[in-house]
N, C-alpha and C positions, 0 to 999 in steps of 0.2 A: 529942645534937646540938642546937645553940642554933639559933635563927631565923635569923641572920644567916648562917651555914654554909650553910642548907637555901637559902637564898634564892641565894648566892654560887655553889653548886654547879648547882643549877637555870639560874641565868644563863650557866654556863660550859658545860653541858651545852644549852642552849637556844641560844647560840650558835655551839655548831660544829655544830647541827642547821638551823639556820635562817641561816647564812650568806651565801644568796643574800638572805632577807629583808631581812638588813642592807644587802646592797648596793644591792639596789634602793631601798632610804630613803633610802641617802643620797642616792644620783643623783640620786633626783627631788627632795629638798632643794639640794643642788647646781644643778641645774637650775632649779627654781624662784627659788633666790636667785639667781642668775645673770640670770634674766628678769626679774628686777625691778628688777633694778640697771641693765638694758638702760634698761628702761620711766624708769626716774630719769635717765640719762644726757643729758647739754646735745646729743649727738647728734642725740637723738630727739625734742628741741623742737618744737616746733610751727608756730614760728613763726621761729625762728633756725637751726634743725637743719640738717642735711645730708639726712637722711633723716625724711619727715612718715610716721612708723608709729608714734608713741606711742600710739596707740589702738588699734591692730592688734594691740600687744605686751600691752596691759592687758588685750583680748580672751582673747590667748591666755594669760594668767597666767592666769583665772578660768578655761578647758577643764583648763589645766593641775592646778590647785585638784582638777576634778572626778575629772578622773584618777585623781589619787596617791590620793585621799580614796576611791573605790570600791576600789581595789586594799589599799588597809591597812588598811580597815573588812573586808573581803572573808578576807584574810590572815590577821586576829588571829582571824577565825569560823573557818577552817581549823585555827590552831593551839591555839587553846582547847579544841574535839573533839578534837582529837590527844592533849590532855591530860587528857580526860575521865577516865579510870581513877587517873591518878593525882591529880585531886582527890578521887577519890570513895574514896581510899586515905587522903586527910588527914582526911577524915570519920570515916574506920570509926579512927583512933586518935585519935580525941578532938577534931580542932583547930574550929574554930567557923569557918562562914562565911563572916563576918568578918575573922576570921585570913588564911583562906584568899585572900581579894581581896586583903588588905595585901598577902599575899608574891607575889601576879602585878605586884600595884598596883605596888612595890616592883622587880622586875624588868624589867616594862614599861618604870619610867621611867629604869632605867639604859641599857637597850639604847637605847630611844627619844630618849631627850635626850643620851646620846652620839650617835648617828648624826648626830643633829640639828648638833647642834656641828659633827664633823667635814663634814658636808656646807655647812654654810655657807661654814668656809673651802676645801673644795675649790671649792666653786662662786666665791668671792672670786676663788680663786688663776685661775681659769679664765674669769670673765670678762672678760675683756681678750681672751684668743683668740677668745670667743664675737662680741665687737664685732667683732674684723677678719676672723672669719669674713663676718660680714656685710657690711663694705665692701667684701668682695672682692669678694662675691656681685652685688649691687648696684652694683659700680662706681665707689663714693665715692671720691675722692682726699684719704682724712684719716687724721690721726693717731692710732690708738687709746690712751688711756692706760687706765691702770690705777686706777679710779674706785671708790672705798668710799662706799657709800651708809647712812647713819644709817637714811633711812626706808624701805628693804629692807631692812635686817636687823629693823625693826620689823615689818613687811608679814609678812614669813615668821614670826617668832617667833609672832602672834599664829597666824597658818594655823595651822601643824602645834599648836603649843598646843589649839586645837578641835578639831584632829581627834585628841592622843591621848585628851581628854576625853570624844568620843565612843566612842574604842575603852575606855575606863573604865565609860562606860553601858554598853557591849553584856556586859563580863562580867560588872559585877554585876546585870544580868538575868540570864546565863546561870548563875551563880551562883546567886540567888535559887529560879529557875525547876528547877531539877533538885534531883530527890532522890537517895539514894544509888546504888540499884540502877541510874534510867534515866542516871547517869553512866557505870556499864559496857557500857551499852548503847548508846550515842552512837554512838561507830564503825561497831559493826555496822550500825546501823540505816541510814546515812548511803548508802551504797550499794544500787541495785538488783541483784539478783540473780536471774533469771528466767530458769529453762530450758527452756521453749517458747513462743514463739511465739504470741500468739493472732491472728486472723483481722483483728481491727481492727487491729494493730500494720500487717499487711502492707499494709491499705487504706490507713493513712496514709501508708506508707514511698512505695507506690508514686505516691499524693498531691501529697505533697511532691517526690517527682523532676520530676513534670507542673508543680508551680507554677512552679517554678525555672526551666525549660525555654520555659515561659509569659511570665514575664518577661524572659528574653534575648532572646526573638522579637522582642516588643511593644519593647525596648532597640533593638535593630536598626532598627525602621522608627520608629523616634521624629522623627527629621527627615528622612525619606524623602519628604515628601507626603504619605502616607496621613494623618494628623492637619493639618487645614489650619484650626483654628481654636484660641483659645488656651481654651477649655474643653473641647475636645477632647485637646489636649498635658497641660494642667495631668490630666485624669482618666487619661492614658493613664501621667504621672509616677507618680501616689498608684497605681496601680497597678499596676506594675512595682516599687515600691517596700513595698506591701502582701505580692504573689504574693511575693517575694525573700526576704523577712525570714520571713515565714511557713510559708514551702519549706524555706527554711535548719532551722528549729526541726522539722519535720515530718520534715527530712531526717534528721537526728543522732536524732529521738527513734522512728523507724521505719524509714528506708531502708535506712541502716548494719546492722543488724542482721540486715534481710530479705536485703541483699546477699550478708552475710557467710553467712547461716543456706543461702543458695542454693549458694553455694559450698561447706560442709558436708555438704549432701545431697548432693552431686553427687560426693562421696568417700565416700559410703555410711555416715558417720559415722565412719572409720578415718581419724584424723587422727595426724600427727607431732609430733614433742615442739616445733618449732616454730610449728605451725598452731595446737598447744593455747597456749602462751603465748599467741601475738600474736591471730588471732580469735578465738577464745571468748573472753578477757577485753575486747574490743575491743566485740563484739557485748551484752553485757550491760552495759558499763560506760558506754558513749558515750549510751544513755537515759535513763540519771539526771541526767547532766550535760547533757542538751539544750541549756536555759536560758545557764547558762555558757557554752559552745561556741556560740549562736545569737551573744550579745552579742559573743565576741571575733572571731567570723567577719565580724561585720555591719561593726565599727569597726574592723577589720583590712583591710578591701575598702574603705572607706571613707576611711582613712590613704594606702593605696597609689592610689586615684585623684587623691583632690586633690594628692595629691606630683606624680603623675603630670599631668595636667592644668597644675599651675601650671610645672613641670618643661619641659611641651610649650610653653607661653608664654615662659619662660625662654629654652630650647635657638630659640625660631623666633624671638626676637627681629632678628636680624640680617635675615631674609628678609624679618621681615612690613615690618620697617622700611622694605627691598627695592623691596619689591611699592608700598608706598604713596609713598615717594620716590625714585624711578627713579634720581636722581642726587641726588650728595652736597648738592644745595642747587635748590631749584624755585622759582620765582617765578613772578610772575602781569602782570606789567608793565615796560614798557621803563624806566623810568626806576628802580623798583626796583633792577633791576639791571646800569643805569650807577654809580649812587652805589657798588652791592659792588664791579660791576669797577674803577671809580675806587680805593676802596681796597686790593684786594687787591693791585695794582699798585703801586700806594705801596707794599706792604708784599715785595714783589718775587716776592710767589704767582703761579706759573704754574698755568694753567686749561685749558677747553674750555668752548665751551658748545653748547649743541644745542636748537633753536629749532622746537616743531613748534605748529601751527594745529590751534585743539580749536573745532569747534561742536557745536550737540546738537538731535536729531532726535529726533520720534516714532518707535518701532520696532513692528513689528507683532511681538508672538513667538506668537502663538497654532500654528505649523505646526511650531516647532521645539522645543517643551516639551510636556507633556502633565500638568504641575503646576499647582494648581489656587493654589498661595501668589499669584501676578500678580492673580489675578482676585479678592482679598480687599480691594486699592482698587479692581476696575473697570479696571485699567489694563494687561493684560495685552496686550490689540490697541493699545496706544497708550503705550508706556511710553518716558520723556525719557532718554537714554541718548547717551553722547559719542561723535563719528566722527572720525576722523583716514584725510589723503590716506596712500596705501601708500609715497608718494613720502617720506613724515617715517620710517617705519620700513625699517630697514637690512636688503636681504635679502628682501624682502616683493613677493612679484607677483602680485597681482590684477585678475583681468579686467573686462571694464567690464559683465558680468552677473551678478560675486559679489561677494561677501564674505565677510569671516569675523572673527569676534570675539577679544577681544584681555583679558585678566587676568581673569579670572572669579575671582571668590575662592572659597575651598573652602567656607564657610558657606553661601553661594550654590549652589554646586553642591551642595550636600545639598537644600536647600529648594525649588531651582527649576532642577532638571538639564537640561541641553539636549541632541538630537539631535545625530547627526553628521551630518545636512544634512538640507535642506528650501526652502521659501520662508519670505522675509521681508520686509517691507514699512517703507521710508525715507518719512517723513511729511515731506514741508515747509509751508508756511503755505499754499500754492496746489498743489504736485505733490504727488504719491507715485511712489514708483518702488521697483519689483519685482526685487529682487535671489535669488540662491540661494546659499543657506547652506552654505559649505565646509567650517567645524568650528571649532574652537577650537584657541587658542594661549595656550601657557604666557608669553609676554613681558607685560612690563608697562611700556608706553613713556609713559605719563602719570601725573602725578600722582592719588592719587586723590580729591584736592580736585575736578576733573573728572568722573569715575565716580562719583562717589558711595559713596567708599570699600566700597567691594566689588564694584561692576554693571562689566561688561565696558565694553570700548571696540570703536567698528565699524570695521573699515578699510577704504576700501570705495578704488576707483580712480579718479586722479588728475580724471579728468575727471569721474566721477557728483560727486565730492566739492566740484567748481567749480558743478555745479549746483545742489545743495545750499544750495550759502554764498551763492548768488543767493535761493534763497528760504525764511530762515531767519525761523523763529516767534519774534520776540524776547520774548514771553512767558516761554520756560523757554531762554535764553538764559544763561550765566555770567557775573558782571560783567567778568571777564577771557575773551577768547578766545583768549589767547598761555601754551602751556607757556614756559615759560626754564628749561631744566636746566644747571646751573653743575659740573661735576665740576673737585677740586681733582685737576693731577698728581700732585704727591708726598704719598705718605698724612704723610708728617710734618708737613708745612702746615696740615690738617685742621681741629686742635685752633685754631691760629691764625684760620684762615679760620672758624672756626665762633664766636671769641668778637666778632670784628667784623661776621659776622650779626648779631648781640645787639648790638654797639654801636651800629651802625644802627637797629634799633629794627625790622628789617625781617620779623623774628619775629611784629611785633604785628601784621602785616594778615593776617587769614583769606585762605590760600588759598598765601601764602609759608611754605615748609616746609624744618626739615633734618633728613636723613635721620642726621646724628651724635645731635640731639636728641633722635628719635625711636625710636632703639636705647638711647638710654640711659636715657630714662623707661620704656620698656617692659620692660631689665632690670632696672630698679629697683625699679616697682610687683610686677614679676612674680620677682622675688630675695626680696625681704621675705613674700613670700605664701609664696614654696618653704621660706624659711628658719624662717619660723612653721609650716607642718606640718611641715617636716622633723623640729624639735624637736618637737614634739608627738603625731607618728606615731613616733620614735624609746621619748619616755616611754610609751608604748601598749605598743610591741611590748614595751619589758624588763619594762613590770607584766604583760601578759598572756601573757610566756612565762614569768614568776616562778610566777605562779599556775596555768598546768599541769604545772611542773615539782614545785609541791609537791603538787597532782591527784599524780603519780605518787611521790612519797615515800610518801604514805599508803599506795596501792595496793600499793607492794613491801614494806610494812612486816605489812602485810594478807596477803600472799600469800606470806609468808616460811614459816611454816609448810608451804606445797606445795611451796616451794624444797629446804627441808628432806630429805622425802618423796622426791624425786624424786633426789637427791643419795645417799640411801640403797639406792635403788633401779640406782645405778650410771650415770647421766648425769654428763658431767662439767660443768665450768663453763663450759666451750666450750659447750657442748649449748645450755645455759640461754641462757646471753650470746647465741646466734645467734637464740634465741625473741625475748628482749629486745629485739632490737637491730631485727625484726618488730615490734613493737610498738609501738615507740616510732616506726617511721616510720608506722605510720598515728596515731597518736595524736596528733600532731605533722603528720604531711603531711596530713591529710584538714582540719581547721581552715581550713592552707595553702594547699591545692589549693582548697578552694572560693571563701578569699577572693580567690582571685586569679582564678578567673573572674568570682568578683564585680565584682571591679575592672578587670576586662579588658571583661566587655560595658559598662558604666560611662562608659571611657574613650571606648570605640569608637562610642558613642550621641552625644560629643557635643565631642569634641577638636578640632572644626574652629573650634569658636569660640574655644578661645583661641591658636590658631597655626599653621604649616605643617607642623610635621614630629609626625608620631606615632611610629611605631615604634624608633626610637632612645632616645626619654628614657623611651619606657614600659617597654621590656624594660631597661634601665638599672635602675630603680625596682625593678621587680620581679626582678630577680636581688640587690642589694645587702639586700632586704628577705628573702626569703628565706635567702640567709649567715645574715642577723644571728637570726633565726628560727629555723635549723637548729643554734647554738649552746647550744641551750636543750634538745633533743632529744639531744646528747650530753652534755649535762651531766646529762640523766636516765639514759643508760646505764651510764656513769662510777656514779651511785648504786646501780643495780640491782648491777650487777658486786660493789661492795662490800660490798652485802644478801644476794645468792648465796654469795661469798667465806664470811662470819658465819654464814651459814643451816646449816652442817656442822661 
């Protein structure tokens, strides 16, 4: 047999074994050149574009980079062990070293720069759908064409270039570095295999369940109040994020085991043939791999929050937009908008408008909060906050001894939660007057150029509210004390009525607002963000479900021999297959299950800042991540099955 046979056969042989490997190279070349081509696109200008995310997209080509480059560095250390015996076979009949690198050297680069190739032009052919994925996302009203870039396919050629040069370094170390005998020894050695238990194991296991447990707490009250300064927050971050990460690797390298080993004693050690598949391999095997399983736990919890998180800004864009401009168009001055109603009319838009009087008092909140964030300026008994008559909102009846507050934003009510009643106290320049606090209200009838984009509004009765505007502090006064809310009738005018906002120029005064502009910069900023991790958390999960899926190639390749045994011994493959099929869900679900608490206290720490609605876009998230997650867990059954089948 010549060289070129051995190398030919290896490669054909190497490819229906590593099959997913391939796929995954390409994608993420596909992907890669795709994102670059984005990043080259006249779209993504800077200054001409539709969309200003050119530097968002170069950000994320370089995570991208680091990605693909840990997973095929990580890959080719898998699969060069896997081949340990049979280089240390090309040794014991003669071939040299040397030889021996040419013929990986040599098959490397055909698998490698075939992928390479075809991934380019799939990613070609696909980026065009990736741009109008992203207009859709964002809202852009343009044309996607179909854009070949000279200097993306340069960009990529040199990447993956480095990186298979780097996977060239690592074998002829690994090469150099091994002698005959420790190449039959590679595999074996590569796993732990430990059948008791020692005392420290359990200490850490139960350790690491406590840090973990330590961290969601401390997640929870992270904007509650209890942290009211920002050295206080930043230690309470570094360490929720210390106890986490730390738990996690403590968790996988003692808990698992101690769990499983509790569950074993508690059966007296008479286990069934599928308790013996799936825990005892689970229990012994998930310690060696800590390390690996910490990292794809941590950046798997880490993919599904910020999906999550910029997902919740996405999905609440319409609301927050809502909350902040009450109607489809707000002003701050009569004359403002006579000029739009001049126009709109000319243009034959039918309107409404609704006219309510904003001025702004000292509030005393000291009897109805009991958070100490007020008192970090001083201003807690004296805070400038907007009042409006009950008479401007529809539905609203207040006595002339209360009131009650009006759009609290949900930021706010994490950092500075208020009572459902009490006293409060109306400051004017000369009076105060004592009112009792009746609760809060979901409406949002002012702008919140007024409020102070997030601080409530007071509404207090027609006549305290004339007393008031008798003796107003013009100190912390608004240069405007007139809402104008403009709602257009027919939503089809909208687009109309909103480019003649802009032709007026009435956009440029602080304080004039439209609530169409404001829904579509915040899908915009907040689309580009979802659609950069989406792609990013998508390249994660296919490398990091590649790379457990071939964790479990080895393992049944490993454990074929008990296949064997057991097959002899009269189990059938059903038997087997239902061990397997136990295995692979915790092998597979425990990764999952944790990052997804990971990303669930995460979220829950701090999803008020970027939007209204949490539970919709989170379980979203995490249901479509999991699918794509639990593809990779049958795809390892599907090979056990096959290894079972062979093993008799």
């Amino acid at each position: 047999m010549n060289l070129n046979t051995l190398i030919f056969r290896n490669l054909k042989k190497n490819l229906k074994n590593y099959y997913l490997y391939v796929f995954a190279l390409v994608f993420s070349v596909a992907l890669y050149f795709a994102f670059v081509t984005l990043q080259y696109d006249p779209s993504m200008d800077a200054t001409k574009g539709t969309i200003k995310g050119g530097a968002a997209v170069r950000a994320a080509s370089v995570l991208l980079v680091a990605i693909v480059s840990i997973f095929l560095l990580y890959a080719n250390t898998l699969f060069i062990k896997r081949r340990s015996k049979e280089i240390g076979l090309f040794q014991l009949i003669g071939m040299t070293k040397n030889k021996i690198f040419r013929i990986l050297s040599v098959e490397n680069f055909i698998l490698y720069f075939g992928s390479l190739i075809l991934g380019i032009l799939i990613g070609f052919s696909f980026s065009k759908l990736i741009i109008m994925i992203l207009f859709n996302i964002t809202g852009v009203n343009a044309i996607a064409t179909l854009h070949f870039s000279t200097k993306a396919l340069i960009q990529t050629i040199i990447v993956f270039c480095a990186i298979y040069l780097l996977i060239m370094l690592m074998n002829v170390v690994f090469i150099k570095r091994q002698s005959i005998l420790s190449l039959f020894r590679v595999r074996s050695s590569t796993e732990t295999k430990v059948q008791k238990m020692s005392k420290f194991e359990i200490v850490i296991g139960i350790f690491g369940i406590l840090l973990i447990a330590s961290g969601y707490y401390v997640s929870s009250k992270l904007f509650g109040g209890d942290f009211s300064t920002m050295p206080e927050l930043y230690g309470a971050m570094l360490f929720i994020l210390g106890s986490v990460i730390l738990g996690t690797y403590l968790f996988y390298k003692g808990s698992v085991s101690f769990i499983f080993n509790v569950i074993r004693k508690k059966k007296d050690g008479y286990l069934n043939i599928n308790e013996v598949l799936s825990l005892s391999s689970i229990m012994f095997r998930m310690k060696s791999n800590a390390l690996l399983l910490t990292i794809i736990t941590t950046v798997s919890a880490l993919a599904i929050a910020l999906l999550s998180l910029s997902y919740i800004g996405y999905y609440s864009a319409e609301k927050t937009a809502e909350n902040n401009v009450p109607a489809d168009f707000t002003l701050i001055n009569k004359q403002d908008f006579n000029d739009f109603k001049d126009a709109l009319l000319n243009k034959g838009i039918e309107f409404k408008k609704e006219e309510i009087e904003v001025i702004r008092v000292l509030v005393n909140l000291e009897d109805i909060t009991d958070s100490e964030f007020g008192e970090l300026n001083g201003s807690l008994d004296a805070m400038p906050t907007a009042v409006i008559s009950e008479k401007s909102v529809e539905g609203i009846d207040v006595k002339e001894d209360e009131t009650v507050f009006t759009g609290y934003s949900d930021l706010l009510q994490k950092l500075m939660p208020l009572k459902d009643s009490g006293m409060t106290e109306l400051k004017g320049k000369t009076k105060n007057i004592k009112l009792e606090y009746m609760g809060m209200l979901d409406e949002y009838p002012i702008s919140a150029w007024y409020t102070g984009f997030g601080s409530s509004a007071v509404i207090v009765d027609d006549h305290v509210f004339q007393q008031l505007k008798k003796d107003l502090d013009p100190e912390i006064q608004r240069e405007s004390s007139l809402h104008i809310g403009v709602i257009i009738e027919k939503e089809n005018d909208l687009t109309q009525a909103n480019k003649l906002f802009h032709d007026l120029n009435l956009v440029e005064r602080w304080g004039n607002a439209s609530q169409y502009d404001m829904k579509a910069d915040q899908k915009q900023s907040m689309g580009l963000t979802m659609f950069i991790v989406g792609f990013l958390g998508l390249t994660f999960l296919i490398t990091s479900g590649c790379i457990l899926y071939f964790k479990q190639m080895d393992e049944s390749e490993d454990e074929k021999p008990n296949y064997t045994i057991l097959r002899k011994l009269g189990f059938t493959q059903g038997d087997l297959l239902r061990g397997i099929q136990a295995k692979q869900l915790f092998s597979f679900g425990i990764p999952l299950l944790i990052g997804l608490l990971h990303s669930y206290f995460a979220v829950q720490s701090g999803w008020f800042l970027f939007g209204a609605e949490v539970w919709t876009p989170m379980i979203i998230v995490m249901v479509l991540y999991t699918v794509l997650y639990s593809i990779f867990g049958i795809l390892s059954v599907l090979y056990y099955k096959k290894v079972i089948k062979a093993s008799l």
